[in-house]
N, C-alpha and C positions, 0 to 999 in steps of 0.2 A: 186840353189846356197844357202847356208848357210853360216851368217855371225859371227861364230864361232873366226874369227881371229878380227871381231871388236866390242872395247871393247865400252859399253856404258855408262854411268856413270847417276849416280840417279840424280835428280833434275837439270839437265841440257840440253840446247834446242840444237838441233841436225836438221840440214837439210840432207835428205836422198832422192836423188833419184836413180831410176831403171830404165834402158834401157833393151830394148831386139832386138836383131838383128836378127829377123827371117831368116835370111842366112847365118848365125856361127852356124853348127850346133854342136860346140865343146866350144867356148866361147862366146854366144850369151848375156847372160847377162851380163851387169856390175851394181855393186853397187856404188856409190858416195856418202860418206858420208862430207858435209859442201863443197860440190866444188871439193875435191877431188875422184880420181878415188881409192879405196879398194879392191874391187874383183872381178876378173871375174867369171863365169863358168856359168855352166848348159845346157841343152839342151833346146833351143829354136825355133827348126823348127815349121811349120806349121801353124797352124791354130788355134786361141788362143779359139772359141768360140765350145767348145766341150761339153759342157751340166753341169760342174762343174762349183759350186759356186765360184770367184770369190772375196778371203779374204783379209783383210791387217788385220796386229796384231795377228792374229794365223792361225795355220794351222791344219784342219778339228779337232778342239778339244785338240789339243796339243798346246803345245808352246806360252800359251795365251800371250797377252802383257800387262803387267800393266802400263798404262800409256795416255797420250793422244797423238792422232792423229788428226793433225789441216791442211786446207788448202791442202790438197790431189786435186792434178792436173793430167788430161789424154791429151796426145800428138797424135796426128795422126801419127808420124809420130819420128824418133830418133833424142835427141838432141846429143846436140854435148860436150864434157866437157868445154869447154868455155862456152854454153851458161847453161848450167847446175850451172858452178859455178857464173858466172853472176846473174843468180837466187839468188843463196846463197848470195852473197855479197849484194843483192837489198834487202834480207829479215832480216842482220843482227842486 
């Protein structure tokens, strides 16, 4: 999924989370940007633990991020956009 259609802006704090639905194999992830739902896609079947590195902020040497990334959370498990933006509101 590439988030190409959201727009970021400089010196402003943004909550972003990512779901992935191991059983869409056509829209499996969504992105959430501040509570809201922004994009779906990608392919997300299987089995996430395949011997690759594991990035946030760029991808293998591309697309660096400038910028920070603060309070990075792991879920067992998919939330739901309520509780997704519930987060967002709890960290406003």
């Amino acid at each position: 999924i590439d988030a190409d259609t959201v727009i970021f802006q400089p010196e402003t704090w943004y909550h972003v989370a990512m779901v992935r639905d191991a059983d869409d194999a056509t829209n499996g992830l969504k992105l959430y940007v501040n509570g809201q739902l922004k994009k779906t896609g990608g392919q997300s079947t299987g089995n996430i633990q395949n011997g690759i590195d594991f990035m946030i902020g760029n991808l293998v040497d591309a697309y660096l991020y400038d910028g920070y990334i603060d309070q990075v959370w792991f879920y067992h498990r998919m939330l739901s956009q309520s509780e997704i933006n519930a987060l967002y509101q709890a960290q406003r």
